[in-house]
C-alpha positions as CSV (number, residue, x, y, z in Angstrom):
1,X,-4.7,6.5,-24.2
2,X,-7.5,5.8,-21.7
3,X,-10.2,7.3,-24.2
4,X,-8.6,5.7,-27.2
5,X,-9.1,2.3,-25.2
6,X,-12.7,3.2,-24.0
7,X,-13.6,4.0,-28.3
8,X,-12.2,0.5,-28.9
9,X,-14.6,-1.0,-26.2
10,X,-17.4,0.5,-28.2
11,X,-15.9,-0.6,-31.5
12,X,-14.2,-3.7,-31.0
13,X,-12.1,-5.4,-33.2
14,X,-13.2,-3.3,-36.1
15,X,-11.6,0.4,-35.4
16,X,-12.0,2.5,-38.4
17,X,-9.7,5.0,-37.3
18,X,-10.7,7.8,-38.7
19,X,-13.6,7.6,-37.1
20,X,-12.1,7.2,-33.8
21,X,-10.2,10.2,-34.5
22,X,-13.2,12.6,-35.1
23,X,-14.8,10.7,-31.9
24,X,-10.9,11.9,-30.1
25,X,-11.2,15.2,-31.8
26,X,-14.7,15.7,-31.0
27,X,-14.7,14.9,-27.2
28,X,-11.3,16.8,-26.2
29,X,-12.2,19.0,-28.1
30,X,-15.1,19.6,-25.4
31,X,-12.3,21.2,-22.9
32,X,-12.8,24.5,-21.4
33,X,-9.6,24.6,-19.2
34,X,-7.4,24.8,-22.1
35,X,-8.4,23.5,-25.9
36,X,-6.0,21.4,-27.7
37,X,-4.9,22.0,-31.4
38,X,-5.4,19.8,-34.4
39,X,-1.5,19.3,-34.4
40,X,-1.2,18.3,-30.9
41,X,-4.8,16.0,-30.7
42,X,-3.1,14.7,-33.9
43,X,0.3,13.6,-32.3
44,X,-1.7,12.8,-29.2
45,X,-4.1,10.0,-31.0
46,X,-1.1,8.9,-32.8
47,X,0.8,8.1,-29.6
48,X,-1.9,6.3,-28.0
49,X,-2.3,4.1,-31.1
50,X,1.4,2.7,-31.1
51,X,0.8,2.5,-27.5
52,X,-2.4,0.2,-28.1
53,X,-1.1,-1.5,-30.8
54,X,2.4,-2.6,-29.0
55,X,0.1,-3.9,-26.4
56,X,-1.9,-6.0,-28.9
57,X,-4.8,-4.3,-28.9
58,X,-5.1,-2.8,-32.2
59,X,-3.5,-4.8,-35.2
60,X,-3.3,-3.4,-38.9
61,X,-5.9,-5.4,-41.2
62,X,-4.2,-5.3,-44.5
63,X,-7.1,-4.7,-46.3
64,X,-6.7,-2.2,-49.3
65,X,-10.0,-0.3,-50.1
66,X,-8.9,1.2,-52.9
């Protein structure tokens, strides 16, 4: 959760999160003790979101791209 809340620092408000994903992937990814897998960075990202966004820090937008 701590480097989820450092890439909203950087971001702000405006979290795309898939790009703070590849910016989670990409950096624990960077482990030599013991690499993650997808599955568990995955599940790990995920958890620190709801965690984020319970606190208030992250709120959904709404907004449909499509």
């Amino acid at each position: 959760m701590t480097l989820l809340m450092e890439i909203y620092k950087i971001f702000g408000k405006d979290v795309n999160v898939v790009v703070a994903f590849d910016l989670f992937k990409k950096i624990n990814q960077q482990r030599k003790d013991k690499p993650y897998t997808l599955k568990h960075l995955r599940n790990m990202f995920i958890v620190a979101l709801q965690n984020l966004k319970y606190m208030g820090y992250v709120s959904a937008t709404r907004q449909n791209t499509f």
